[in-house]
C-alpha positions in Angstrom: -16.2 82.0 35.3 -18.2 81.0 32.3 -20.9 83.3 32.7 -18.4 86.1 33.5 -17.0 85.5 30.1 -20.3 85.7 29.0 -21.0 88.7 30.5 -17.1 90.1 29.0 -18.3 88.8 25.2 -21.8 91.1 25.8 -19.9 94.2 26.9 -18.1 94.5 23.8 -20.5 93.0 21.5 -24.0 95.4 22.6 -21.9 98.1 24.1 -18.0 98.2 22.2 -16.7 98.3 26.3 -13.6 96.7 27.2 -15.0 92.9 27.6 -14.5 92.3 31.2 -17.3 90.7 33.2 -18.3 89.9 36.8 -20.1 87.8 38.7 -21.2 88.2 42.2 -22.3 84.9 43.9 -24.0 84.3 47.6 -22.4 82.5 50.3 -25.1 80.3 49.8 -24.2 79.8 45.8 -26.5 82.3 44.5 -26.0 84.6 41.8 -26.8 88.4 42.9 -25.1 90.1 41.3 -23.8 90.4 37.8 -22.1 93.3 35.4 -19.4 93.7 32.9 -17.6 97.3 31.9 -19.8 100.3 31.4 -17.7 103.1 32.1 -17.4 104.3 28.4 -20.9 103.9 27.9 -22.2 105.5 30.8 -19.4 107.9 31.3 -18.9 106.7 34.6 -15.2 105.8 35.6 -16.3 103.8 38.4 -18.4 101.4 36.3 -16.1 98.5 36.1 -17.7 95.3 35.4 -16.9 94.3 39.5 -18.3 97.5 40.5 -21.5 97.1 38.5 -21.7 93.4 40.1 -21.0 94.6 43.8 -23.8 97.1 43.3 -26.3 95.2 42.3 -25.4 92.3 44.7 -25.7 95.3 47.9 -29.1 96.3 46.6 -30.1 92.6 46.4 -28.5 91.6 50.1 -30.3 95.3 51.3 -27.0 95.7 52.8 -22.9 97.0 51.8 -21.2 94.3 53.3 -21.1 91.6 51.4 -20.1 89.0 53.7 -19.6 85.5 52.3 -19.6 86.5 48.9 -17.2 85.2 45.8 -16.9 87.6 42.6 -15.6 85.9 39.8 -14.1 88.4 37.2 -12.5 87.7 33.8 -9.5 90.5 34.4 -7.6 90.5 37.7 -9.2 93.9 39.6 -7.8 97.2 39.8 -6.7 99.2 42.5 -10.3 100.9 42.9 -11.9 97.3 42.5 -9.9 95.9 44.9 -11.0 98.4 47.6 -14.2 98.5 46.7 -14.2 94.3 47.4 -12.2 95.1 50.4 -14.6 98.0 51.7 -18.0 95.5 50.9 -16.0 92.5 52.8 -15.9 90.0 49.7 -14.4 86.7 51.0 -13.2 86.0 47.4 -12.1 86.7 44.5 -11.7 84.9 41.5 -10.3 86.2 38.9 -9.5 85.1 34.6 -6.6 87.2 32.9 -3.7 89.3 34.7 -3.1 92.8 34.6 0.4 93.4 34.3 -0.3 97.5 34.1 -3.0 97.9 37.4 -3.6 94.6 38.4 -4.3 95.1 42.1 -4.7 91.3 43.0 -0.9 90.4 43.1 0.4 91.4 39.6 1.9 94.7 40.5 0.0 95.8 44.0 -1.5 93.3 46.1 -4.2 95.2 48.6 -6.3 92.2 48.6 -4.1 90.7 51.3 -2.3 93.6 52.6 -2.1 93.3 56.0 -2.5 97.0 57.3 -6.2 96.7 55.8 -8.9 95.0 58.6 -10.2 92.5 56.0 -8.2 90.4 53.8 -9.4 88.6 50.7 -8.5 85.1 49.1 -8.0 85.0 45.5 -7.3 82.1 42.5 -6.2 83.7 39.8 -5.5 82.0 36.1 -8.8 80.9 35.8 -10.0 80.4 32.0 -7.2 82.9 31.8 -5.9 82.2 28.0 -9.5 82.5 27.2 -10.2 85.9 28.5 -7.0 87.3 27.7 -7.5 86.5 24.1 -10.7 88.5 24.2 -9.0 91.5 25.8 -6.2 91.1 23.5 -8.2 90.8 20.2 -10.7 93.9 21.4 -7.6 96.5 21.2 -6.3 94.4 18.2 -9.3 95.4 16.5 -9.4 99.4 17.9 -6.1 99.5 16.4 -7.2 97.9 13.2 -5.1 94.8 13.9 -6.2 91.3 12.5 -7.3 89.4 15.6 -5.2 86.6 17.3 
């Protein structure tokens, strides 16, 4: 989760993006995969910091399932995250900061463990979560010319 803070405190420092970041790591431990928001920046609304990760982690596997595979992410996932994980057959998800407005990983849908899907994924969430959600919090503090926290 560390270096998916990292990767949060880059988005917004290089690119003034939402600091979110994700990491997508092997079932054998390995990091392949790795992104934080870019959706403003690349004017892509798909190009969520998990997104970004499970992309690169497909082209590094050669493959769209991503079998085995933990993302760790500093903001629980939204609903097009979530599928996306669900679609790429993440085992797990770990995940920083809740989202109390989309949050698709329990907060207000849970499709990670619906039942009606054919793949179901295990999440922790909480995780360095006063951390990251001071970061979120202090980004829009700052768009809205708010001292920070």
């Amino acid at each position: 989760m560390r270096h998916a803070l990292a990767l949060a405190e880059r988005a917004e420092r290089e690119h003034d993006e939402i600091p979110v970041g994700a990491v997508l790591v092997s079932a054998q431990g390995e990091v392949i995969g790795e992104g934080w928001n870019l959706n403003i920046s690349r004017r892509d609304p798909t190009a969520h910091a998990e997104i970004v990760a499970l992309r690169e982690g497909g082209r590094r596997l050669d493959n769209h399932r991503l079998l085995g595979c933990t993302l760790y992410v500093t903001l629980e996932p939204c609903a097009m995250c979530a599928m996306a994980m669900v679609h790429a057959r993440v085992a797990r998800v770990v995940y920083a900061a809740t989202d109390p407005k989309t949050g698709a990983a329990g907060s207000v849908f849970d499709l990670l463990a619906d039942p009606r899907h054919n793949h179901r994924i295990e999440v922790t969430g909480g995780v360095l979560a006063g951390e990251a959600g001071t970061r979120l919090t202090n980004y829009f503090r700052r768009k809205r010319g708010k001292p920070p926290l």
